[in-house]
N, C-alpha and C positions, 0 to 999 in steps of 0.2 A: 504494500500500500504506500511505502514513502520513497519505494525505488530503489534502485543499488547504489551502493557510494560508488565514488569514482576509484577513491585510491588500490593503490597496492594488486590493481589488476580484477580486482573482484570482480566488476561489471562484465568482464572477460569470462572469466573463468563459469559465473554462474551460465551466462548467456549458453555457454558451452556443453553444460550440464544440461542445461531444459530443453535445447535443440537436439540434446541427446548426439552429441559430437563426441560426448567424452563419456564412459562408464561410469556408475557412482563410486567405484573400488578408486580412491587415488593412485594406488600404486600401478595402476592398469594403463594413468593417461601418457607416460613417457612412450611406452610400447604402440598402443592404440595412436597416437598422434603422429610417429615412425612410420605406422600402416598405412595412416591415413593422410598422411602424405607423397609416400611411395604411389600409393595408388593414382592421384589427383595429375603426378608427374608421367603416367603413365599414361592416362587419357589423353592429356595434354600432348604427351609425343604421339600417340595415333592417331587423334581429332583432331590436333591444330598442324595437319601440316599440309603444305600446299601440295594440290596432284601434282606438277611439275616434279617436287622432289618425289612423289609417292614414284611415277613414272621414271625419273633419274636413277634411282635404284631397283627397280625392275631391271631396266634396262643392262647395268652394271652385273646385277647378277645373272642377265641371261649373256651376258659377252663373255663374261669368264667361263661360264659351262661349257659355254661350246669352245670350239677346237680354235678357231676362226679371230679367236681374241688376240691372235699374237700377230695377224698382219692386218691388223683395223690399227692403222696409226692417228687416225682423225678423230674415233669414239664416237661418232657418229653411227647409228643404227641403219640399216636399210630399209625401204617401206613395207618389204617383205615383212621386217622383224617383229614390227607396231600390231599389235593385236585391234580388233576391232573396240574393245572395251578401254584399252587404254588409249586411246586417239580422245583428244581435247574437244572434238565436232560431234563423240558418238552421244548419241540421245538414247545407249541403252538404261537401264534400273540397275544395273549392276556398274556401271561405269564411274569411276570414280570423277570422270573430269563433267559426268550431266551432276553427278550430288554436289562438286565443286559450286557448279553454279544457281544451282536453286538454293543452297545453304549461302551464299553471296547476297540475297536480298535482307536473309533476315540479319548477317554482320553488318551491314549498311546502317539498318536499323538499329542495331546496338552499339555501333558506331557513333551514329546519329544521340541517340540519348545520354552514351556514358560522356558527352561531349559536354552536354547539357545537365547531369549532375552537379547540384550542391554548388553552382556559380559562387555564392555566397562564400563559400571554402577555400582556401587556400591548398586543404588538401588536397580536394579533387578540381581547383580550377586551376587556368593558367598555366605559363610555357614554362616552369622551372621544371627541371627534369623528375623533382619529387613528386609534381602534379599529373605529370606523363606516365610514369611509371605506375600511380596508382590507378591513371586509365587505362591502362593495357593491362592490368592484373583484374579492374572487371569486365572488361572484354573478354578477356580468356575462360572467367568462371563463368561468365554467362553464354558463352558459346558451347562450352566443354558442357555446361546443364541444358541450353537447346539439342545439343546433339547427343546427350543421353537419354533426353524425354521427350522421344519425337514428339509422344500424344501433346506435350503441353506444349514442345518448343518454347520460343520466347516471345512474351507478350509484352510491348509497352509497359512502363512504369516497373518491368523488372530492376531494373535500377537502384529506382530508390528504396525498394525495399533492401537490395543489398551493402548499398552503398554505408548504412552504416554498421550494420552487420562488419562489414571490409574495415572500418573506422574503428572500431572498438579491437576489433583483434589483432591490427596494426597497431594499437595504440598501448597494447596492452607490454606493461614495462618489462615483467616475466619473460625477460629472453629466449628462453625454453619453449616458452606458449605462444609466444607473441608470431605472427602474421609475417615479421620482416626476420625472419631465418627461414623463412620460405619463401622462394621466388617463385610469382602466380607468373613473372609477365615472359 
């Protein structure tokens, strides 16, 4: 009823408890926060990355299988080699360069908004690199959550309901706990 004090990281740490981030066993949250960042860096490298690269390394590993890798001095693939699903123009469901560009409307979108977070803030506005870096850390969370909850994807005003969610666990002084020993961006 009169809210959490600010100090010593509490608003943090409870936030974390009720959102159920963290176990009620203390001695669990080192480990569980371990987990639970392993994992987040793991989405992040399979969801955030551009088909270009996703196709770069295709590629790479299909040159070295074959025989053919020792007299390709350019690196260059042949049209032979380009499968239909990997070509940037295919409009298959499986394709990773059609999902590239339908998931492209809604990063505009969250683009668009996390732009528009918290103006009022220093922390999320403005061109100091501390302002940039906490806009690319919810661009990432909120893309890596569109792209694990197709049903909901991302709706407008996701934002702000994260944005201080992002503010308190970056803020929170517990080195250990705190938001900035992990890099979202």
């Amino acid at each position: 009823m009169q809210g959490i004090p600010d100090g010593a990281g509490i608003r943090s740490t409870v936030w974390k408890l009720l959102l159920v981030y963290l176990p009620p066993d203390r001695g669990l949250w080192p480990s569980e926060l371990a987990k639970k960042r392993s994992q987040y860096k793991h989405f992040k490298d399979d969801l955030l990355v551009n088909p270009s690269e996703i196709t770069r390394r295709l590629d790479k590993s299909t040159i070295y299988e074959s025989e053919e890798w020792k007299c390709e001095s350019s690196g260059f693939l042949s049209r032979s080699e380009i499968t239909h699903d990997e070509h940037p123009l295919s409009l298959g469901k499986s394709s990773i360069w059609n999902q590239f560009f339908q998931d492209s409307e809604i990063m505009e979108q969250i683009d668009r908004d996390v732009k528009r977070t918290h103006p009022d803030m220093h922390f999320f506005s403005g061109d100091s690199s501390f302002a940039t870096s906490n806009q690319e850390a919810l661009k990432n969370i909120l893309i890596v959550f569109a792209k694990l909850n197709p049903g909901i994807r991302y709706v407008q005003g996701m934002n702000e309901i994260l944005a201080p969610l992002y503010y308190v666990f970056k803020s929170d002084p517990d080195e250990e706990f705190s938001v900035s020993t992990f890099h979202f961006c």
